[in-house]
C-alpha positions as YAML, in Angstrom:
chain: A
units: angstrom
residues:
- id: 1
  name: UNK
  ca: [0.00, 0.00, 0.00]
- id: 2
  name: UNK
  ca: [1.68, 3.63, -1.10]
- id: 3
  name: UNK
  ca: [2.47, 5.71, 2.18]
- id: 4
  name: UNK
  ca: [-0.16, 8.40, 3.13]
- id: 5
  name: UNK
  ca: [0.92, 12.00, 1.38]
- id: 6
  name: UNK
  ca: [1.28, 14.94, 4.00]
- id: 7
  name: UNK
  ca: [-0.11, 17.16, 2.41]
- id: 8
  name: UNK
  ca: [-3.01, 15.66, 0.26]
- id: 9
  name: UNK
  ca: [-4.83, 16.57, -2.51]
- id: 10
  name: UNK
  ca: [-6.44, 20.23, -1.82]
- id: 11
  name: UNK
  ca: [-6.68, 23.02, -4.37]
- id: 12
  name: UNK
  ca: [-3.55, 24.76, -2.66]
- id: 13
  name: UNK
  ca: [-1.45, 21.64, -2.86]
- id: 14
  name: UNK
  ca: [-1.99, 21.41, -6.54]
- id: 15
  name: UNK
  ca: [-1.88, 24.91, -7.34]
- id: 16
  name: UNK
  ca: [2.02, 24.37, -5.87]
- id: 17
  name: UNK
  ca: [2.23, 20.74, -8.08]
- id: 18
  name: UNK
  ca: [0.79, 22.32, -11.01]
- id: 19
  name: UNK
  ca: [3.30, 24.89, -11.23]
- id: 20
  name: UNK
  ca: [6.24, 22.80, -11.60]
- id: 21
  name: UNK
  ca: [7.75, 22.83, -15.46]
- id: 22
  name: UNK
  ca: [10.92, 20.57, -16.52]
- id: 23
  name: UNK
  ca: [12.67, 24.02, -16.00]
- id: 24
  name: UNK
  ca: [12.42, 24.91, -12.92]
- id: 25
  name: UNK
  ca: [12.49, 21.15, -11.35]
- id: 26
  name: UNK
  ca: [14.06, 18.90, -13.27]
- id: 27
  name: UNK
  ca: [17.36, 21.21, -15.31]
- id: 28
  name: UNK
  ca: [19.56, 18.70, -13.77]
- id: 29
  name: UNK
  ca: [18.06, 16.02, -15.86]
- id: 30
  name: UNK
  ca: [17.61, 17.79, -19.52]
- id: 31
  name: UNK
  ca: [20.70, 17.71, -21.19]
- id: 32
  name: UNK
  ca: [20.49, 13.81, -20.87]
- id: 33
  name: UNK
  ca: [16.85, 13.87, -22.12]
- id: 34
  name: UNK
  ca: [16.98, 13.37, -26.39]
- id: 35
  name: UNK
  ca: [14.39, 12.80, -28.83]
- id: 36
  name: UNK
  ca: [12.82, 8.85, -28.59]
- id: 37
  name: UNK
  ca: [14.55, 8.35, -25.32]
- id: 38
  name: UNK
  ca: [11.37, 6.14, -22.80]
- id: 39
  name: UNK
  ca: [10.68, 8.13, -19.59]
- id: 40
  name: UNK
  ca: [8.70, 7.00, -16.72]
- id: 41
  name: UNK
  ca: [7.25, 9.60, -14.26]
- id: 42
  name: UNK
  ca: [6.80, 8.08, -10.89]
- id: 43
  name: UNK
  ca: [5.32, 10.25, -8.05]
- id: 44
  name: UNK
  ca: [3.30, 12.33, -11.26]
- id: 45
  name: UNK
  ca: [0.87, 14.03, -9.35]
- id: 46
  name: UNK
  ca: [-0.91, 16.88, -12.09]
- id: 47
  name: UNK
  ca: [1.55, 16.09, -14.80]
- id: 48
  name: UNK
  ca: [2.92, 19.39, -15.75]
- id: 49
  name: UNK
  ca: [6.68, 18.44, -15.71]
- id: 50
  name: UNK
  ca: [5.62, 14.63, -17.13]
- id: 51
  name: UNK
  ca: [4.19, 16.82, -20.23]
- id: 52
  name: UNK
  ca: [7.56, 18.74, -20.65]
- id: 53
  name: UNK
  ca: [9.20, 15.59, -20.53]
- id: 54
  name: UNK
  ca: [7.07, 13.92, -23.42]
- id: 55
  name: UNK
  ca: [7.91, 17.05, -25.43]
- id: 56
  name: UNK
  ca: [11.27, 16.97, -25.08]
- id: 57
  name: UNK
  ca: [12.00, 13.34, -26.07]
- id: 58
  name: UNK
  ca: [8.78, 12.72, -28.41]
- id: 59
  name: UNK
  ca: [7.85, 10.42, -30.05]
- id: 60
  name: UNK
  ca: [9.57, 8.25, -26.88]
- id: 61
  name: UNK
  ca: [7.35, 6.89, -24.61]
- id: 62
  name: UNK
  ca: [6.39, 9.22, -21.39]
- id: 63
  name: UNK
  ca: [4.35, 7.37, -18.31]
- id: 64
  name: UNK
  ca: [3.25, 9.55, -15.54]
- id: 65
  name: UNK
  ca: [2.43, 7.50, -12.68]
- id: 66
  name: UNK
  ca: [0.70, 8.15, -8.83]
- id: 67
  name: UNK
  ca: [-0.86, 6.29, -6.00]
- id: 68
  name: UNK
  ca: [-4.11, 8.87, -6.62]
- id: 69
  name: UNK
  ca: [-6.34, 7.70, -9.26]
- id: 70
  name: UNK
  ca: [-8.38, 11.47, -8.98]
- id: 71
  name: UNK
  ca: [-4.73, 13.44, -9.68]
- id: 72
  name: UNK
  ca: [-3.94, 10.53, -13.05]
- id: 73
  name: UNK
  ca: [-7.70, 11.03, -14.36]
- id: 74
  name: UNK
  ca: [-7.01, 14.77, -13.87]
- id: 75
  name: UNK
  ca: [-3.60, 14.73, -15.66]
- id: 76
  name: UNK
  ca: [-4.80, 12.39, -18.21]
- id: 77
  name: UNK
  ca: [-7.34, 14.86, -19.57]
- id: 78
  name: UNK
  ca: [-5.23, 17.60, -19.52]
- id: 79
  name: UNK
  ca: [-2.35, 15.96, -20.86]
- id: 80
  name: UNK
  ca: [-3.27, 13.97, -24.29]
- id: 81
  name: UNK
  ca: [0.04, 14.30, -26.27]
- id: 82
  name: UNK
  ca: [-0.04, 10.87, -28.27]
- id: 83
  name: UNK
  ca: [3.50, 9.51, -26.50]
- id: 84
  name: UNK
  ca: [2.03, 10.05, -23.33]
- id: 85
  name: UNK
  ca: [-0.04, 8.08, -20.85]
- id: 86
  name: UNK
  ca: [-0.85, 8.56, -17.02]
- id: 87
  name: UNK
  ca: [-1.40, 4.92, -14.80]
- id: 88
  name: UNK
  ca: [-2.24, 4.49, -11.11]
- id: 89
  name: UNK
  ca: [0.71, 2.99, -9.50]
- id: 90
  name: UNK
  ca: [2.64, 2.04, -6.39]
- id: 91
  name: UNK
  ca: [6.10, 3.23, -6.56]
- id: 92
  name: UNK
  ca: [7.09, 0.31, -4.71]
- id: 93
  name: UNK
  ca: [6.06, -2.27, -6.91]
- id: 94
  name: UNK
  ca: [5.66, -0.75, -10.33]
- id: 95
  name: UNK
  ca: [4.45, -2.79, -13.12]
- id: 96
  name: UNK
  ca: [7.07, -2.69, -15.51]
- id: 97
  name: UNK
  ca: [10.02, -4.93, -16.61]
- id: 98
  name: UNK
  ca: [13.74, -4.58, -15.68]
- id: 99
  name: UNK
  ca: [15.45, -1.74, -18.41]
- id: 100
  name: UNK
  ca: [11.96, -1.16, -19.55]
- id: 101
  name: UNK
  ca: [12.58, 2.92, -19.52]
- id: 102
  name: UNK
  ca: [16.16, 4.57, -20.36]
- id: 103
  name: UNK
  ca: [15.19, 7.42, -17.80]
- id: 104
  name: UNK
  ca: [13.11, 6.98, -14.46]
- id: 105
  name: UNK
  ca: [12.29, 10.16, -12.65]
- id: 106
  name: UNK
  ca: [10.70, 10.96, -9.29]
- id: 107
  name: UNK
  ca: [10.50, 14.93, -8.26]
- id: 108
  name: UNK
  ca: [9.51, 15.66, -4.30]
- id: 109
  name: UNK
  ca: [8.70, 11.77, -3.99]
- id: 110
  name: UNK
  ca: [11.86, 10.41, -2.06]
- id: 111
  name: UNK
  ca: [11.20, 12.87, 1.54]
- id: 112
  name: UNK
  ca: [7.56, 11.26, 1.81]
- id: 113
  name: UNK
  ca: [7.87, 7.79, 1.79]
- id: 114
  name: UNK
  ca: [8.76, 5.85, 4.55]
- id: 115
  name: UNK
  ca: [11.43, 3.15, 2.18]
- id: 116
  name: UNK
  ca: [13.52, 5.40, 0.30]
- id: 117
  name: UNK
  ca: [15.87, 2.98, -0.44]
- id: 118
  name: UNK
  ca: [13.34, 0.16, -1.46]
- id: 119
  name: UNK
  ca: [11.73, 2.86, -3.71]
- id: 120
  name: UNK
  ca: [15.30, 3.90, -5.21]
- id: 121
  name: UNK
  ca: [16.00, 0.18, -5.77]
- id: 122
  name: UNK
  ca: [12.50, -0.25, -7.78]
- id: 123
  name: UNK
  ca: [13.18, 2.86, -9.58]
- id: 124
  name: UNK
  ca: [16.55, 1.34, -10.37]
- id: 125
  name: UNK
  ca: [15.54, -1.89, -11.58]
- id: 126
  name: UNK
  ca: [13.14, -0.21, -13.66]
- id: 127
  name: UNK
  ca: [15.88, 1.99, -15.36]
- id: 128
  name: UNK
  ca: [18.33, -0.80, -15.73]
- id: 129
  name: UNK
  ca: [22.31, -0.50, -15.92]
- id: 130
  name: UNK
  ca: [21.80, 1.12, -19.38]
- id: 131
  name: UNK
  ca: [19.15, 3.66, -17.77]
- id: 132
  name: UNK
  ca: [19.31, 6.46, -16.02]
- id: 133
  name: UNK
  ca: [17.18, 7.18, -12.41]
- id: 134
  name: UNK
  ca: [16.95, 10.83, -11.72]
- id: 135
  name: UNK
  ca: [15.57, 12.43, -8.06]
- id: 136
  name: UNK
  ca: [15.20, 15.63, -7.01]
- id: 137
  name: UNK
  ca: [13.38, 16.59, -3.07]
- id: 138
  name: UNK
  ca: [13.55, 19.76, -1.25]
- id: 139
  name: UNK
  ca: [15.59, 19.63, 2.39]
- id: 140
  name: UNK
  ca: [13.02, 21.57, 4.30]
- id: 141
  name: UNK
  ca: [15.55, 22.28, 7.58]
- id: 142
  name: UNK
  ca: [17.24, 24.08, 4.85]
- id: 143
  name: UNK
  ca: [14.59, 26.57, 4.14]
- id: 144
  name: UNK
  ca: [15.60, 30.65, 4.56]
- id: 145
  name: UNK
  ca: [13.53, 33.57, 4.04]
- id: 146
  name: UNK
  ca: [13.26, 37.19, 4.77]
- id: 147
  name: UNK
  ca: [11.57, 39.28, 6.71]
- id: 148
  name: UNK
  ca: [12.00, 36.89, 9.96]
- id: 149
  name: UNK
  ca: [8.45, 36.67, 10.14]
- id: 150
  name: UNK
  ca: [8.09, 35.03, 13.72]
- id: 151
  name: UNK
  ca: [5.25, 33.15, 12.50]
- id: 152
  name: UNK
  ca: [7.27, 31.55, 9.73]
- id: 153
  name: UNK
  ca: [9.55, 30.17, 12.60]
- id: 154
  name: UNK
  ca: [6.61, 28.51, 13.84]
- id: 155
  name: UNK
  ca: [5.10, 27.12, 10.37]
- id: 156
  name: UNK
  ca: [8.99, 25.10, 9.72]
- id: 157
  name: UNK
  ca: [8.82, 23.55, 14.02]
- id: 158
  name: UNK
  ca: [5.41, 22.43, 12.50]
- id: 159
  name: UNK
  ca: [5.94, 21.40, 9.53]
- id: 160
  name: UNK
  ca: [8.50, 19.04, 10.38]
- id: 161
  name: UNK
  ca: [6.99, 17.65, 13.15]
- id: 162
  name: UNK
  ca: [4.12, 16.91, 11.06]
- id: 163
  name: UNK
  ca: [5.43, 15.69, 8.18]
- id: 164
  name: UNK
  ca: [7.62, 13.05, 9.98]
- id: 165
  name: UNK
  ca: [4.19, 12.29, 11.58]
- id: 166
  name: UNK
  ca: [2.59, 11.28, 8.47]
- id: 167
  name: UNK
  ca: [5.41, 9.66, 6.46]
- id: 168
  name: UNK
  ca: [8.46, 10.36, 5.40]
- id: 169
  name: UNK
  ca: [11.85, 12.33, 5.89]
- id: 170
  name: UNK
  ca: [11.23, 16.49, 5.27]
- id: 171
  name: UNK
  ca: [15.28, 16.66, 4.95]
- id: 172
  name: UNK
  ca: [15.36, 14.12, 2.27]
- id: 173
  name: UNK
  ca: [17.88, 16.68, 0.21]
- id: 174
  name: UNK
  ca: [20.69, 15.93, 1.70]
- id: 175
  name: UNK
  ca: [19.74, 12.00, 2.20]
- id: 176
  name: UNK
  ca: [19.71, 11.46, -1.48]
- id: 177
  name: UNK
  ca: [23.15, 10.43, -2.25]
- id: 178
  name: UNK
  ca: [23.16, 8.12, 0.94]
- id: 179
  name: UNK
  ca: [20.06, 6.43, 0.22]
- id: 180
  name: UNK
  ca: [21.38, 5.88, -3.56]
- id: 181
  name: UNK
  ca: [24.36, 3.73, -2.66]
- id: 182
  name: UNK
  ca: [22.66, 1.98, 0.17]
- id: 183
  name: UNK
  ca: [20.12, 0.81, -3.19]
- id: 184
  name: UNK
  ca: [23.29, -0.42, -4.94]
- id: 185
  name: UNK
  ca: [23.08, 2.75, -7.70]
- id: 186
  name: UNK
  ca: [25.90, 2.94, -9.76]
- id: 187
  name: UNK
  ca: [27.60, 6.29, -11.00]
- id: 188
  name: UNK
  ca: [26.02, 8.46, -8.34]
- id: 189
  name: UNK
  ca: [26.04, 12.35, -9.13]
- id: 190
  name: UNK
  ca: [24.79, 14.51, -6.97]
- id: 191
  name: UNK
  ca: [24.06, 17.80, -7.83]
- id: 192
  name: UNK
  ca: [21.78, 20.87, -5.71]
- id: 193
  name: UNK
  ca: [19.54, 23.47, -6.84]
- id: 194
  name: UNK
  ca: [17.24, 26.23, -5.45]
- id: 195
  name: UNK
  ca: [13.91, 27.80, -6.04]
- id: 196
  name: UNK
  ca: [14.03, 31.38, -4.74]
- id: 197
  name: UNK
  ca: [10.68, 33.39, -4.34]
- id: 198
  name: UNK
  ca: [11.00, 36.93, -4.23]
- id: 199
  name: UNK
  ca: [9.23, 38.86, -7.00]
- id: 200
  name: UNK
  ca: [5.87, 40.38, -5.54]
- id: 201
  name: UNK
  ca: [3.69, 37.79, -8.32]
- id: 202
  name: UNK
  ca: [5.99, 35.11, -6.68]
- id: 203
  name: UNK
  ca: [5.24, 36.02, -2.90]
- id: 204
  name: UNK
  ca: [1.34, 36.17, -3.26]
- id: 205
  name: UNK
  ca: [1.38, 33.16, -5.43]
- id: 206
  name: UNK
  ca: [3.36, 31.40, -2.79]
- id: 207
  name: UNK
  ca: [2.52, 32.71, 0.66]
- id: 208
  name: UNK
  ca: [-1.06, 32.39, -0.50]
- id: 209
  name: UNK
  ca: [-0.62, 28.93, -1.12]
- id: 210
  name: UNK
  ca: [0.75, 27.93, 2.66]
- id: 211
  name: UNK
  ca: [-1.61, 31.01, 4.11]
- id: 212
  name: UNK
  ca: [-4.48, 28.19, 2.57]
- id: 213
  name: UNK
  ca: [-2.89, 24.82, 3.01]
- id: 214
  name: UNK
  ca: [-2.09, 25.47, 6.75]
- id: 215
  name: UNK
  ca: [-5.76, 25.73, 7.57]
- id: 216
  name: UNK
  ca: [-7.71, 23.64, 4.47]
- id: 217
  name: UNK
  ca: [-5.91, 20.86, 3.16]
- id: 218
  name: UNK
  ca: [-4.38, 17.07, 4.60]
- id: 219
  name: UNK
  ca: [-1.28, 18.94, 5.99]
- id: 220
  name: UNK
  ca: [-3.88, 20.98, 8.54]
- id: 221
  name: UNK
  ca: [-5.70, 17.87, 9.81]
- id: 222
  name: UNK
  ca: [-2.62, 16.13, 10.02]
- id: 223
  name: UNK
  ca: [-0.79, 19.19, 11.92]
- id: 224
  name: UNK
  ca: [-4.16, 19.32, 14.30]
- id: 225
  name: UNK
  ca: [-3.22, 15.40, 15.17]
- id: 226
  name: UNK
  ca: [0.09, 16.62, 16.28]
- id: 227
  name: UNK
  ca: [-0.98, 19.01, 18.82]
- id: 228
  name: UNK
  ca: [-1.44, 22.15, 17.04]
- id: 229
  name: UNK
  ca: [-4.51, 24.26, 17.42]
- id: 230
  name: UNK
  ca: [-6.44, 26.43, 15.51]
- id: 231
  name: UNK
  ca: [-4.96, 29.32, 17.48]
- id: 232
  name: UNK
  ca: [-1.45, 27.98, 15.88]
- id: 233
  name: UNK
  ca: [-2.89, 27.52, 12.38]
- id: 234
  name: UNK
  ca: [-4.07, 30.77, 11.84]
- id: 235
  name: UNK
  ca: [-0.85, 32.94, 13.61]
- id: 236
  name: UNK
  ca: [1.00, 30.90, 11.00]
- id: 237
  name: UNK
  ca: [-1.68, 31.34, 7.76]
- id: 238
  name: UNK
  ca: [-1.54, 35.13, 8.90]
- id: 239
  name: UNK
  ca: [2.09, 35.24, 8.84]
- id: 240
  name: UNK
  ca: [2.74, 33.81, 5.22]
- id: 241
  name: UNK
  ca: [0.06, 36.54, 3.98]
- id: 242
  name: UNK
  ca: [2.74, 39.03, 6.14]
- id: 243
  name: UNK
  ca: [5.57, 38.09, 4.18]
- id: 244
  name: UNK
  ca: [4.11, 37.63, 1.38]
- id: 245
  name: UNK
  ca: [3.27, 41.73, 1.32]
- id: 246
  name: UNK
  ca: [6.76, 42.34, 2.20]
- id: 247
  name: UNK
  ca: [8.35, 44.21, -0.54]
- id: 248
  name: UNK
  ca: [11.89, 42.61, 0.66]
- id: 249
  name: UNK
  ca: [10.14, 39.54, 0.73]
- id: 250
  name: UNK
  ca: [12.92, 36.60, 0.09]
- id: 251
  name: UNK
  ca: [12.47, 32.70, 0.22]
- id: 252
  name: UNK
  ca: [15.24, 29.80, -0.84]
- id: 253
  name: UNK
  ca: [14.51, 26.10, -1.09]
- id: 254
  name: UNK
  ca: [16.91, 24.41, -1.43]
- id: 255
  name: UNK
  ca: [17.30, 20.64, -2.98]
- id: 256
  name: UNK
  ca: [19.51, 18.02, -3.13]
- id: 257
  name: UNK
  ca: [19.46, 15.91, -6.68]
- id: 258
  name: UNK
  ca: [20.97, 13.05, -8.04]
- id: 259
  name: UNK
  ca: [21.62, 10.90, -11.50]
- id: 260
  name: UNK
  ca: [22.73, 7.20, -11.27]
- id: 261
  name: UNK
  ca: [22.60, 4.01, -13.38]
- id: 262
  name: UNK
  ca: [20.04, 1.57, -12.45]
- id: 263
  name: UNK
  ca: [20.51, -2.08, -11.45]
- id: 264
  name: UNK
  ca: [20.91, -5.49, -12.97]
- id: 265
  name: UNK
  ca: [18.46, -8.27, -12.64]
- id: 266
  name: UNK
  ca: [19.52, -10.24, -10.02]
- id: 267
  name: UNK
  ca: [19.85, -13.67, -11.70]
...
């Protein structure tokens, strides 16, 4: 059975997802991407990087997959590019054959699962020693922003203690390389990468998001089994809205990344 996901399926969760391109989450990866390369998607969610993906190596095969059958119907209709298909899945036990895909690529999967490694070595025998397994996740402890909005001190003691309450390691970024070679990977590079918000479109976009996920979505019912109460919620919903109207408004998010050859068939 997939692991629960923190922070579920709300509006303000996918308004995040849905902004993700190729670009801006998975650079690392392109230059290895080429035209008929396979790519499988794991960890999907509203397909918006899968569909940059499918462009980039058409006509390869693209498959986005996810443990929600609601997000796949919802990226399947509006993502109909003829080399691409969407499939409920558990990243655990995917079905797929050994080398069936020269790239297999997971974005912000890795921190919420509770077997990493098992999920790296499915990913890898998916990929093959002739493919490639790319991961990228976000190392939340990392996280830096400006104006020190007290409030914001309190959302990241919250978050993490929430999100390791659900499933998962929030400070997967800098586990990534580790959990590789404990999978058996071979030709490990690990890379990093930010996302910096700062612009004012950038601030409202994103402090509106948290300002509504801390009170509406799975992350708030799950942070209200922790301990926190409304009380909590809202000083913390109030203060993303604060920095968000900061004009020196300033966030980094930093991520760890890696590339690595999959793994033989054991015989």
């Amino acid at each position: 059975m997939p692991d629960a996901y923190t922070h579920g399926h709300h509006e303000s969760v996918l308004r995040s997802h849905r902004w993700r391109t190729a670009e801006n989450s998975a650079a690392y990866l392109l230059t290895h991407l080429a035209p008929g390369m396979s790519v499988l998607d794991v960890g999907s969610g509203p397909g918006t990087i899968t569909a940059d993906l499918a462009r980039r190596v058409a006509p390869g095969r693209v498959v986005g997959t996810d443990a929600s059958a609601d997000v796949i119907a919802q990226a399947a209709g509006e993502h109909t590019a003829a080399n691409l298909a969407f499939e409920v899945g558990d990243a655990y036990h995917l079905p797929y054959g050994a080398g069936e895909f020269d790239v297999v690529h997971a974005h912000q999967v890795l921190q919420h699962v509770e077997r990493p490694v098992d999920m790296l070595r499915e990913l890898g025998r998916i990929a093959g020693p002739g493919g490639l397994v790319a991961a990228r996740d976000v190392d939340y402890p990392g996280v830096i922003w400006y104006p020190l909005v007290p409030a914001l001190d309190e959302w990241l003691a919250l978050y993490l203690v929430t999100h390791r309450s659900v499933a998962g390691e929030p400070a997967a970024g800098r586990r990534l390389k580790a959990w590789a070679h404990e999978a058996g990977l071979a030709g490990i590079r690990a890379t990093a990468s930010l996302w910096l918000f700062e612009d004012e479109a950038d601030r409202a976009w994103w402090g509106g998001m948290w300002a509504d996920r801390v009170l509406q979505s799975a992350f708030a019912d799950a942070a209200r089994a922790t301990g926190a109460d409304d009380a909590l919620l809202h000083r913390v919903s109030d203060g993303w809205r604060e920095w968000a109207a900061a004009e020196d408004g300033w966030l980094l998010m930093p991520h760890g990344e890696i590339l690595a050859r999959g793994t033989a068939t054991p015989s």
